[in-house]
N, C-alpha and C positions, 0 to 999 in steps of 0.2 A: 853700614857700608854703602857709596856711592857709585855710581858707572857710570861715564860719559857717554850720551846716546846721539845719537840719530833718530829727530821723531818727527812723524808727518800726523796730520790728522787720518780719517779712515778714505777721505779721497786719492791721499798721496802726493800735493800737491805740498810748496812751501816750505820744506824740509829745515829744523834746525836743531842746533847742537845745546843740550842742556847736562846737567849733573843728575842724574834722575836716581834718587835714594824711594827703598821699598819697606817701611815699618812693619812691623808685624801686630803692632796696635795702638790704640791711641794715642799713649805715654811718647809712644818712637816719632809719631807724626810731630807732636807737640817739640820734641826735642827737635827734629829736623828742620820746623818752623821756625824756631829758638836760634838753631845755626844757621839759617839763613837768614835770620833779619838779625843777628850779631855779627854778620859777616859780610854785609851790602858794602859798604866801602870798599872791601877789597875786591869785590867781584865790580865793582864799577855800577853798582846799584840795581842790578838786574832780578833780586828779590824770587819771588817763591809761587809758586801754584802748582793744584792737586792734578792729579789724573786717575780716571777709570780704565775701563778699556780701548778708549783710545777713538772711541764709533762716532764723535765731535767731527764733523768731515775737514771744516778748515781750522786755523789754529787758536782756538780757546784753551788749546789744551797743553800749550807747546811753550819755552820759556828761553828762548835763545838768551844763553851767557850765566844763567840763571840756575836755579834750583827746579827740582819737578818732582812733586812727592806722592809716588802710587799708591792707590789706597786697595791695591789686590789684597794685602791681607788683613783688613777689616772686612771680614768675611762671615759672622755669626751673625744666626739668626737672635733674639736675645729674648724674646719671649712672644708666645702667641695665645688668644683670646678667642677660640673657636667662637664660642657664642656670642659676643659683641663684634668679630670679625677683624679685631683688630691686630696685628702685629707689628713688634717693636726689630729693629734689625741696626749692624752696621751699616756704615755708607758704601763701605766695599762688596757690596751684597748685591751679584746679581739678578736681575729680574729671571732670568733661566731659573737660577738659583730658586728664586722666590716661587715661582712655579710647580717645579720638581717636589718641593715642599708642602705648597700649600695646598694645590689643588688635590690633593688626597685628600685635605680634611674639609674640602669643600669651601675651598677660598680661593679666588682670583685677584693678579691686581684687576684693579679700577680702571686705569689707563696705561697700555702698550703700544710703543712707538712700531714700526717695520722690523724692528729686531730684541729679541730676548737678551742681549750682549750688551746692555749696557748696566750702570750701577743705581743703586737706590737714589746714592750721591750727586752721579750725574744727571739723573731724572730730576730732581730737585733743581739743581743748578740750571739746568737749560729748561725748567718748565714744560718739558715734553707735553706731548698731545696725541692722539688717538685717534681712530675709525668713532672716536664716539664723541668727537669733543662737542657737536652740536647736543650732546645730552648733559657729560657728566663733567665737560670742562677741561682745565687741564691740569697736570699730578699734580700739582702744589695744594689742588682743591682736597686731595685726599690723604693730605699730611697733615698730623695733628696736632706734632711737634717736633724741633730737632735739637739737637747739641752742636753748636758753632763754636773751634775754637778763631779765639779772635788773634789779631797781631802782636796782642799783649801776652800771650800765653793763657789767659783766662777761656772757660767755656762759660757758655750761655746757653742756656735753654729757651727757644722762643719757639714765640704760639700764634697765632694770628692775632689773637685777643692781647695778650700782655706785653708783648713787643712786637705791635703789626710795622713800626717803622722796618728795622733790623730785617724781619722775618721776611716779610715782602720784599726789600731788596737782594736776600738774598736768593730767593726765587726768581730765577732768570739771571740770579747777577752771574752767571758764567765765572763759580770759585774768587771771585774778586772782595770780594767784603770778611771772608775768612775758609776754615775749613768744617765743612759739615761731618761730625763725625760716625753720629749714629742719627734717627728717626724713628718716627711712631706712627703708622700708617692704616686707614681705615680703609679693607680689604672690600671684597663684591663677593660677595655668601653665590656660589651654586650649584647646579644639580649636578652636573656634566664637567667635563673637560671639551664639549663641542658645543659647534653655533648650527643654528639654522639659518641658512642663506637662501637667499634670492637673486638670481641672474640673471641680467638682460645686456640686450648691443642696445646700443644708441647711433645712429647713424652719422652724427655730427656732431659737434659743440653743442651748437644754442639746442638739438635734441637732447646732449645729455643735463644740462641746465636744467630741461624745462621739468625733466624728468623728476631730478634731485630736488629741485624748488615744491613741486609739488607731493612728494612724498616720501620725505628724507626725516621727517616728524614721524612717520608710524613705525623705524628703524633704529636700533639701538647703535647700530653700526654701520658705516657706510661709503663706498671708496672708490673710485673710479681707473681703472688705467685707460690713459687716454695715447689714441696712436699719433705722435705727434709731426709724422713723416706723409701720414696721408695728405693728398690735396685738393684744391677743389672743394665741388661739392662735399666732398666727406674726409674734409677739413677737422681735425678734433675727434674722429671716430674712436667710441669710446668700447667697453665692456665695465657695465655697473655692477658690485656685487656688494648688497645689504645685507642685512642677519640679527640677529638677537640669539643669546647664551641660550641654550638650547636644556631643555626639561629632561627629566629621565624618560618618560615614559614617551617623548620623540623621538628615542633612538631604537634601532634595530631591536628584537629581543634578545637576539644572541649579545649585545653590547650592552645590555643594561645593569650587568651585574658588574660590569666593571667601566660604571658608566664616568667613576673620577680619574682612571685612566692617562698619567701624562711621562711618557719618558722617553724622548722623540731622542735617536741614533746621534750619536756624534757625526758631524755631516763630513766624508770627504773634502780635502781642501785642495783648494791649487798651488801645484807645489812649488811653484818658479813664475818671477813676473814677466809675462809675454815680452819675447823680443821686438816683435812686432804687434801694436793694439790690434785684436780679435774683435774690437768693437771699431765697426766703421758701415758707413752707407749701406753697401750689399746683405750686410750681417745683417745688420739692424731691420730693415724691409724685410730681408725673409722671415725672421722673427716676430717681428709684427704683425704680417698677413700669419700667419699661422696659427700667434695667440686668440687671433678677431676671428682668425672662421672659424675654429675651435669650438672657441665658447657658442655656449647658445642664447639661442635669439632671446629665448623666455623660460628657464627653469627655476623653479618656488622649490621652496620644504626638501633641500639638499641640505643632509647631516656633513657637515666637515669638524675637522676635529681645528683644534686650535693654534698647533705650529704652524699647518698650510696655509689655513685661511689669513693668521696676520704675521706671519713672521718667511714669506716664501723665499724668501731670499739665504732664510739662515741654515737651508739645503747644502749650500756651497760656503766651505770655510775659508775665508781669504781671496775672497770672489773679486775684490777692485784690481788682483792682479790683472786678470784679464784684457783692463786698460791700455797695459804697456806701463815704461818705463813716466811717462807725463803725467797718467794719472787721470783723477776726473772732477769735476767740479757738480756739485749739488747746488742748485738753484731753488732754494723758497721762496715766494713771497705770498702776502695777503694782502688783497683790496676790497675793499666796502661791498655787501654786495648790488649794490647800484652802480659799481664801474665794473660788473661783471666781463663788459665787452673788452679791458685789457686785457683779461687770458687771453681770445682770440687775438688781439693785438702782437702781443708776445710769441704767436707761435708764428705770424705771417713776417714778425723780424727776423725768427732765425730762420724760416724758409728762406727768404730772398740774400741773406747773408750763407745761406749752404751748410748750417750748421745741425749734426747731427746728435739728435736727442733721444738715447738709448733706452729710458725709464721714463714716466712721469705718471704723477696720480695727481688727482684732483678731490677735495674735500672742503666741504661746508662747516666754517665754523661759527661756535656761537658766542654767547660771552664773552671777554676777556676777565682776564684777574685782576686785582688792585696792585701786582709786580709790574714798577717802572720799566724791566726791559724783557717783559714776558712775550712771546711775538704775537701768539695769540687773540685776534679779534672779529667782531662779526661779519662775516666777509668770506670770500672764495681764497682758496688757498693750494698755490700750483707749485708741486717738488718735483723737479727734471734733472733727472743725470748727464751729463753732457760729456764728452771726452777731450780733455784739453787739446788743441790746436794753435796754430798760429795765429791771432786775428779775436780771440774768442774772448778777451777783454773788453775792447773795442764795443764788440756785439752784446755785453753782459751789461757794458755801462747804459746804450742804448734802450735796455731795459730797465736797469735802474729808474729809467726818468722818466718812464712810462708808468711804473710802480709808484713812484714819488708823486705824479701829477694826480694823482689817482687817490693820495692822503693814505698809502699803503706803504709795506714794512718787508724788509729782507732777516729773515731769520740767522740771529747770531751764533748760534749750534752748528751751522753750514756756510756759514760763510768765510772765506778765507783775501776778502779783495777790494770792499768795501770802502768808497770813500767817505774819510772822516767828517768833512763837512755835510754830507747826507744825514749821519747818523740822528741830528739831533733831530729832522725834520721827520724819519721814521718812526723814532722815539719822544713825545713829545712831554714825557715826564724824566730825560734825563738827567737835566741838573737837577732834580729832586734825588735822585738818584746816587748822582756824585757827594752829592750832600752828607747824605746818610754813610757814605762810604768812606767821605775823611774824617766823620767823627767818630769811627772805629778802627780806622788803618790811615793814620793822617801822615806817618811816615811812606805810605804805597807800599810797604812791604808784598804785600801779594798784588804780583803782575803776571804778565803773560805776552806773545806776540799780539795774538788781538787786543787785550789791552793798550801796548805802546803805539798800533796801527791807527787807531778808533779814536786815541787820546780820552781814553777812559778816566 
């Protein structure tokens, strides 16, 4: 059964209309593939892609004219390997999910993005990254294998090793090269369901740099919220909070006994999208000053448990309402880090253009992967919320080209606006990319709006 939707990414920006069918498991996806690439013609060739939960902020995830096939009910876990650490799951499988689960037996994932709400699937597909990627990289590093069905109807099992073409593009390929059905995933064995963190302000930008530069190596995890509203001297004024997975024997005694501990409340949601956006200038400032004095200058060997420390947002269920009715745009990018000084560049554009930046963190990455459109690489890496406005294109392209000049990259998971001719320049293993992707889906069968945006 089909429904005709309304779907935005989790920004709520770009809205469009697809057929969006929900299998109950593989067989049904396969079929739903089946009917939509035996039915491109009539639909005027607008073809097929998956969706998770939908936490893609711009549209990777969205198929105007098209098909849209959720993959909520591949939902089992399918086997688990305490001792080697490994577990086997659907793609519909969320990380909450995987959590809830695992961490009883003393497994974590490897890498979590700002929210537990996304899918195994979609982790794969958009190469997520983490408060640790300067250690452990990013998730594709921690997959061992998965199940792609292709546009032909066949599944594939690939591995890095026996089909690193295939495997690698579809890591980061944003659901384009087929659907990922199930995966085999090598878990993080530990004591705890908490970290122990470390706290400090930074006064400024180039203070919180200087900070991270020099000791972001003895930190398994590591993250900054930066105030991007201050100005002046304390331009970039930060709150640094590092950590590592925390030991039994570092937690309290009264919490040691039940120190794997993980089943964090169903959070309150916002029940209605703000008539009027609750995020704007006044808001934002008193919020900011409040999180900054808050925190402290310097606390060490703070036990937190694991939803606050990386997941704070997933407190409030349906929290981009708050936006209003416009919505909000997510801003990534990454630059080398020798062109460190276009962060600060980027934050003195939207000062002097008045543009208000509700969220932003900042994080050190290290490696990239061998995936042509992973975003991933050694380099500074700035995620800001911004609340859409009149003008805020304008302002977003200006940064574009500041990112660009810089041999830096706009993250395709968040982006919903992106000029096509950019892309190849951010990307510069694309047509390797496309390559591998016509010679598995050379009819296009699986598209998307970013897709057709991007000229993927």
């Amino acid at each position: 059964m089909s429904t005709r939707q309304s779907l935005t990414g989790w920004g709520g920006t770009a809205p469009s209309v697809a057929c969006v069918v929900e299998p109950d498991d593989a067989e049904g996806v396969a079929a739903a593939v089946a009917a939509g690439r035996d039915g491109r013609a009539g639909r005027g060739g607008r073809g097929v892609v998956v969706r998770g939960l939908g936490r893609s902020y711009g549209d990777a995830a969205q198929n105007a004219g098209g098909t849209v096939v959720s993959l909520r009910g591949l939902q089992r876990v399918l086997s688990v390997d305490v001792e080697g650490a490994v577990v086997a799951v659907e793609a519909g499988v969320s990380l909450d999910h995987l959590m809830r689960t695992m961490l009883p037996l003393g497994l974590f994932v490897p890498v979590t993005p700002g929210t537990r709400h996304v899918t195994v699937g979609g982790a794969i597909a958009a190469d997520i990254h983490g408060k640790d990627h300067h250690v452990r990289g990013s998730f594709s590093r921690h997959v061992a294998d998965l199940d792609l069905l292709l546009a032909d109807g066949t599944v594939r099992r690939l591995t890095p090793e026996r089909d690193p073409d295939l495997f690698w593009a579809t890591v980061g390929g944003m659901g384009l090269t087929g659907v990922i059905l199930r995966a085999t995933l090598r878990m993080l064995p530990v004591e705890t369901s908490s970290v122990v963190v470390d706290t400090e302000r930074a006064t400024d930008l180039d203070d919180l740099m200087v900070r991270m530069t020099q000791d972001d190596d003895r930190y398994t995890y590591s993250v900054a919220w930066v105030d991007c509203l201050a100005r002046g001297g304390a331009l970039g004024r930060s709150v640094l909070t590092r950590g590592w997975p925390a030991r039994r024997d570092q937690l309290p005694a009264r919490a040691q006994g039940s120190a794997l501990r993980f089943g964090p409340r169903r959070p309150p949601a916002v029940p209605l999208t703000a008539p009027v956006p609750l995020v704007n200038r006044a808001s934002v400032l008193a919020l900011n000053e409040t999180w900054f004095r808050k925190a402290p200058r310097t606390r060490t060997r703070d036990v937190q448990g694991i939803a606050p420390f990386f997941h704070p947002l997933d407190v409030l269920e349906s929290w981009p309402r708050v936006y209003g009715g416009r919505g909000f745009v997510q801003y990534q990018f990454v630059v080398p880090f020798e062109a460190g000084d276009v962060v600060r560049r980027c934050l003195e554009v939207l000062h002097r253009h008045g543009v208000v930046v509700s969220l932003a963190v900042l994080k050190r990455f290290g490696p990239g992967s061998p995936a042509p459109l992973s975003f991933p690489m050694p380099g500074w890496t700035l995620a800001m919320d911004l609340p859409v406005v009149p003008g805020l294109g304008d302002v977003l392209d200006r940064l574009d080209g500041l990112v660009l000049g810089a041999g830096g990259r706009l993250y395709l998971a968040k982006d919903a606006r992106l000029a096509p001719d950019d892309l190849p320049r951010m990307y510069p293993m694309l047509d390797r990319w496309r390559q591998v992707r016509r010679s598995v889906d050379p009819d296009g069968v699986f598209a998307s709006d970013l897709s057709r945006r991007l000229g993927l």
